[in-house]
N, C-alpha and C positions, 0 to 999 in steps of 0.2 A: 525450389524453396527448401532451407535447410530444416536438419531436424529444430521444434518449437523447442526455445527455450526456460529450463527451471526456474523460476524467482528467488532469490536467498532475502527474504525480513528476515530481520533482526529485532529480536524484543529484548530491550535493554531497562535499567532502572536501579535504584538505589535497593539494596537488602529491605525485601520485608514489604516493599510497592506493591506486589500480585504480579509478576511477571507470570508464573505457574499457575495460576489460576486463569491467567487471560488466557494463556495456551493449549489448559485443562477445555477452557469452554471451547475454543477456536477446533477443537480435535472431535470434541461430542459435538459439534453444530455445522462440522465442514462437508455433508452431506455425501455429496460422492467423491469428491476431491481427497487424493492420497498425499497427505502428508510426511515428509522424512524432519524427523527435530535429530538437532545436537543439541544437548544439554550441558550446560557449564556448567558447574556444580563444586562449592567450596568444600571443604572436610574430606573426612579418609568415608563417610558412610551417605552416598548420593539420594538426597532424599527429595530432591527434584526428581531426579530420576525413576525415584520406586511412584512418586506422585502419577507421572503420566504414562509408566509401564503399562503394555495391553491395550493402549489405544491408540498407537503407533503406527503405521506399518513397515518405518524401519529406523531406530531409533540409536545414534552413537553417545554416548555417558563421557565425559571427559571428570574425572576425578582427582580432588587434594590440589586445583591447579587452575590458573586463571586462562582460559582461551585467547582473551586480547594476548596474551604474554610471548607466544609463539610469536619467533623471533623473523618469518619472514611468511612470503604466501602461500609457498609451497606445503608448509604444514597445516593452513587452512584445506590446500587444495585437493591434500588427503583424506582427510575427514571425508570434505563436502565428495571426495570421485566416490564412494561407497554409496553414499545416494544417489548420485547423479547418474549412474550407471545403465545403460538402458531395459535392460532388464528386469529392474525393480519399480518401475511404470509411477514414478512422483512426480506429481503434480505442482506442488512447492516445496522448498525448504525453509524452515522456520529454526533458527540460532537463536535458544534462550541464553542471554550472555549471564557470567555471575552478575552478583550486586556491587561487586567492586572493578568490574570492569571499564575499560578504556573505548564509550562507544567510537571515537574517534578511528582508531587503530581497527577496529573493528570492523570498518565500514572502509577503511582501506585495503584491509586484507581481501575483502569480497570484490571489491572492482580491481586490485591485480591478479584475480584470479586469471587463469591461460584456458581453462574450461571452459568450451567451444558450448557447452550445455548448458552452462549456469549464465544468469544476469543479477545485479543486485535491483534486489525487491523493497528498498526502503526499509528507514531503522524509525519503530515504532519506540517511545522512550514512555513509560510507566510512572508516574508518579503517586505517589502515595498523600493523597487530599488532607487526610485528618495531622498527617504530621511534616508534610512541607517544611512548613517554617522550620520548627526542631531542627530537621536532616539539614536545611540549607545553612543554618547558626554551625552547626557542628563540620560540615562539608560546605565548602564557597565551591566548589571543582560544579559541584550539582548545576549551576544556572548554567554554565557552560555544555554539560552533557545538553541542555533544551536546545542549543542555536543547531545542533548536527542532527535533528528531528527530523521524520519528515512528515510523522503524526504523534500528539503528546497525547495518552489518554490520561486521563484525571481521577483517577480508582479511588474507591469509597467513600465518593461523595454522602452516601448516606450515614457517613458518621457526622457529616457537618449541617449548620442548617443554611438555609437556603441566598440570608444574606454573606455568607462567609463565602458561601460557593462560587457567586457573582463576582466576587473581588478575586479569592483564589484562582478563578480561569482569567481575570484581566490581568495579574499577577503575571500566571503562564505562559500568557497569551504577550506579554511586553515581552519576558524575558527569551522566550524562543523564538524570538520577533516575525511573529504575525504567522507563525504556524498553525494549523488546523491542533484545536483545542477539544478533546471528544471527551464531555465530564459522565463516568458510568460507577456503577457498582460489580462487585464480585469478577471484574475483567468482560463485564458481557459487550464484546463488541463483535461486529456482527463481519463474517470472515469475507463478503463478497469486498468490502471497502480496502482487505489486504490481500487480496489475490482473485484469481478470478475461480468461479465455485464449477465443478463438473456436478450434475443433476444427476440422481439416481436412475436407476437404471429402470424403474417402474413408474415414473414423473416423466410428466412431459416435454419432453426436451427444447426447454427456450429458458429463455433468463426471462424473470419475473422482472418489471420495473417495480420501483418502490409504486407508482399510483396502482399498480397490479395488488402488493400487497395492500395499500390503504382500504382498498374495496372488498379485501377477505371477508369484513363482515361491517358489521354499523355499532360496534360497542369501543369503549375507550381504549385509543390504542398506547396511551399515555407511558404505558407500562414497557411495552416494544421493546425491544434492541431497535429496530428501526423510525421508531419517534423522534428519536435525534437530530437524523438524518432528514435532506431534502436532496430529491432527485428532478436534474433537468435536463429533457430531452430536445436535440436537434437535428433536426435534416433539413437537407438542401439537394433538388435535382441538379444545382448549376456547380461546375466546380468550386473550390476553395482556392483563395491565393496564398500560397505557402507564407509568404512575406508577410501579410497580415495574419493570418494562424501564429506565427510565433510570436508577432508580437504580442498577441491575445496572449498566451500560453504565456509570455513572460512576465505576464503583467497579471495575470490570474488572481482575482478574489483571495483574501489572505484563507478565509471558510472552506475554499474550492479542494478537495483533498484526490478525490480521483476523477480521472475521464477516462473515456473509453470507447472504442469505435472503431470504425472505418472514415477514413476520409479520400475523398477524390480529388486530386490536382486536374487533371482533363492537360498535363501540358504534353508535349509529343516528349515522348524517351521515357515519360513516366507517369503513363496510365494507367498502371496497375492501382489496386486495391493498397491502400496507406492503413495498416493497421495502427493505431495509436493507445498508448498507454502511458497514464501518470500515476505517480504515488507520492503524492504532494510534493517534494521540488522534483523528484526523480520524473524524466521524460524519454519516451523510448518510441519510434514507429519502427515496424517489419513492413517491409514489402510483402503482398503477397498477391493471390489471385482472386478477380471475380466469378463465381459458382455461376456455372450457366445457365445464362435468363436470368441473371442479378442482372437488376438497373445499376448504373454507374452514380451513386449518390453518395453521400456522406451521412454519416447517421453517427450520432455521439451521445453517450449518457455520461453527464456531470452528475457529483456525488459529493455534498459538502455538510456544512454546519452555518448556518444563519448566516445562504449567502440570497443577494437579490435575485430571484429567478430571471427577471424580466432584465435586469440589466447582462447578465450570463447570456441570454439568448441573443439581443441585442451588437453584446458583443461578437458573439459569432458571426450574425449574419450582415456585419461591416466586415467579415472575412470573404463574402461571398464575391467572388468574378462574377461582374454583372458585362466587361467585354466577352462577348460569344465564342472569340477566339485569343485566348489568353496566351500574353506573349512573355511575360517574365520567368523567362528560362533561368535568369541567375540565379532567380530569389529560392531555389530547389536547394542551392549550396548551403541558405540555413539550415536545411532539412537533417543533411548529410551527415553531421556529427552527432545526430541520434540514430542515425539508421542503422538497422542490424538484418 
């Protein structure tokens, strides 16, 4: 199995959305996970940059100049080999693009990257709640940056009240059509939903489930970063049929924003361990190995916003090979143009 690969998000948004702010909390809350950020940064004096200087661990400035603007991949591919390097032990890479950026271009320059180390990690797109409308009246280009989403967060909804916020996410939620809509304040979103978190080195080393944190204590959790969020979990001793899994996955809840897991095919040539990872439309599985004395099961944690648990599980477990000896070898070849 090759060396694990970096994620590159992208956090993009109109001037003045909280893109820095959501990356500010994302760097204070990423717990043991090393982050490397590129900073785009308009003007001759980088004040994004002095923003998240010091909580880094390896940090590139691009100054007076729009990062979408580079003219082919290769000068992405610069930037990003100084992080990616192995050396410098990151975990993901997070690209705050200017305000006036091209998330399009953007998001093309990271998947022609040729960097065996890096994969793209989904473009989170920022909006700014209290003045939408305004920016949309003044800029039409905005509703377009939503459809190349592949989570819209909804920042400072606490400027607006409650009935405004309900229309504003249906709003969002039309125009980036049926993308996961996450309405927060001050950028608090919570980092496991855009990468996966390494656990400090004095914590127990598992991934907490959200029903893990619900039970922290018995007071309102209202307040959360994770109250947002709803977590749904699935296993299966029997294998998965690849053919129905994608169909599942193509058809996934518009709510549904990550999964995660292992999954088991059980077909001959490909009984290895199917690591799987989403990032709302982005879809990715690694082959890799089962740890010995692992059972050969499938085990998935779904990670959404106002989606039906019961039908999410349901739809899984119409994924499940219920013949003992599963013969659709073909249906492997949907697999294949995600596989890494």
């Amino acid at each position: 199995m090759g060396r694990k690969q970096i994620p590159v998000v992208i956090v993009a948004g109109f001037l003045g959305s909280g893109k820095t702010t959501l990356l500010n909390h994302l760097l204070s809350a990423s717990g043991g996970t090393r982050i490397g950020v590129v900073v785009n940064d308009f003007g001759s004096i980088n004040i994004d940059a002095m923003q998240v200087a010091g909580q880094v661990d390896s940090m590139i400035s691009l100054g007076n100049g729009c990062l979408c603007c580079l003219v082919d991949a290769s000068g992405m591919d610069a930037l990003l080999e100084r992080l990616a390097r192995p050396g410098a032990g990151i975990d993901v890479i997070v690209i705050e693009a200017s305000g006036l950026a091209e998330p399009r271009d953007m998001i093309r320059m990271v998947l022609a990257s040729d960097n065996p180390r890096l994969c793209y990690g989904g473009l989170v797109e920022v909006v700014d709640g209290a003045e939408f409308e305004s920016s949309r009246q003044r800029h039409p280009e905005l509703d377009k940056h939503l459809r190349y989403a592949d989570l819209v967060v909804l920042n400072k909804i606490d400027r607006i009240d409650a009935e405004r916020q309900e229309s504003l996410r249906a709003k969002v939620s039309e125009l980036s059509e049926g993308k996961p809509v996450l309405p927060t304040s001050h950028g608090r979103v919570d980092p496991s939903l855009l990468f996966e978190q390494r656990p400090k080195r004095d914590v127990l080393v598992r991934q907490l489930s959200f029903d893990d944190l619900a039970h922290e204590d018995a007071g309102d959790h209202s307040g959360h970063v994770h109250a947002a969020y709803q977590s749904v979990e699935f296993s299966s001793a029997l294998p998965l049929n690849p053919r129905r899994l994608m169909a599942f996955l193509d058809s996934r809840p518009a709510g549904l924003y990550r999964v995660k897991g292992f999954v088991h095919f059980g077909l001959p040539g490909h009984r290895q361990k199917h690591v799987l990872h989403t990032v709302g439309g982005f879809l990715r599985f690694e082959r890799s190995r089962w740890e010995e004395g692992q059972a050969h099961h499938t085990h998935l944690v779904l990670i959404g916003s106002g989606i039906d648990a019961d039908a999410v599980r349901a739809g899984l477990q119409e994924c499940v090979e219920t013949d003992s000896a599963p013969s659709d070898k073909q249906a492997m070849l949907l697999i294949a143009p995600y596989l890494r």
